[in-house]
N, C-alpha and C positions, 0 to 999 in steps of 0.2 A: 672906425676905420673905413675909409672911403675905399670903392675898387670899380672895375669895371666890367660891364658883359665883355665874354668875347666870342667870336662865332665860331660855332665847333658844330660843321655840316650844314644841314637845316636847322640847328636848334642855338641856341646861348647858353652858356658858363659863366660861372664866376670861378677865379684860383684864391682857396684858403689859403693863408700860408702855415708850414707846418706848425709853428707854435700854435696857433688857435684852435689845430684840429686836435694835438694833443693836450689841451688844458679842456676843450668841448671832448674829450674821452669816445671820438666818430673814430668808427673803425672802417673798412672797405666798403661794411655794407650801410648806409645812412635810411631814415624817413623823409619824407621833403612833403610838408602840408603846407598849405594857403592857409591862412588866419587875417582875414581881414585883408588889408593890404601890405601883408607881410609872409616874405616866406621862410619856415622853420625847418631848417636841417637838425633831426637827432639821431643817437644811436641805435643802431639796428638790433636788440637786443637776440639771441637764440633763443628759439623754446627751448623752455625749462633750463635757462642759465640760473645760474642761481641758487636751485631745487636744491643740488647735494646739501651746501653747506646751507641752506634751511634747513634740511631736517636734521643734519648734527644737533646745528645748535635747539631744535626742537627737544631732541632725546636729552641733549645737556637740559635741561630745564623743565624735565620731566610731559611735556606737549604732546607727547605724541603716541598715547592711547587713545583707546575707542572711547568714542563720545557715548552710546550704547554696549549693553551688555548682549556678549553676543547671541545670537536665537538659533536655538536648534531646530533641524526642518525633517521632514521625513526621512529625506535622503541620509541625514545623519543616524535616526534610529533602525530604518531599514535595511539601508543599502550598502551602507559606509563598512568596510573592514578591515582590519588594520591585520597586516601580514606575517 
């Protein structure tokens, strides 16, 4: 798909049109890196998109215990007391 700069203040644009931006899944916020002589706009992902339905599907599948067995620390033989 051919398109062109267009000038927006000091700087240049390109317009996606919407079909491209909804099958490229870019939302408001994009990435835009230089590779060579090429530049890639992608999705701006949120931290921790994602997390919840990772660890459902973690707990479905049994994942998501301790790798370690837990360690008792002084705090727990001294200090700790249950009410």
């Amino acid at each position: 798909m051919k398109s062109r700069l267009i000038r927006i203040g000091n700087s240049r644009g390109v317009r996606l049109p919407k079909p491209l931006i909804e099958e490229a899944g870019l939302g408001e916020e994009v990435e835009i890196q230089v590779r060579g002589s090429a530049v890639v706009i992608t999705s701006r992902a949120a931290p921790r998109e994602g997390w919840a339905e990772a660890a459902r599907q973690m707990r479905a599948r049994g994942d998501d215990r301790l790798l370690d067995e837990p360690t008792r620390t002084r705090f727990d033989d001294e200090d700790w007391r249950w009410r």
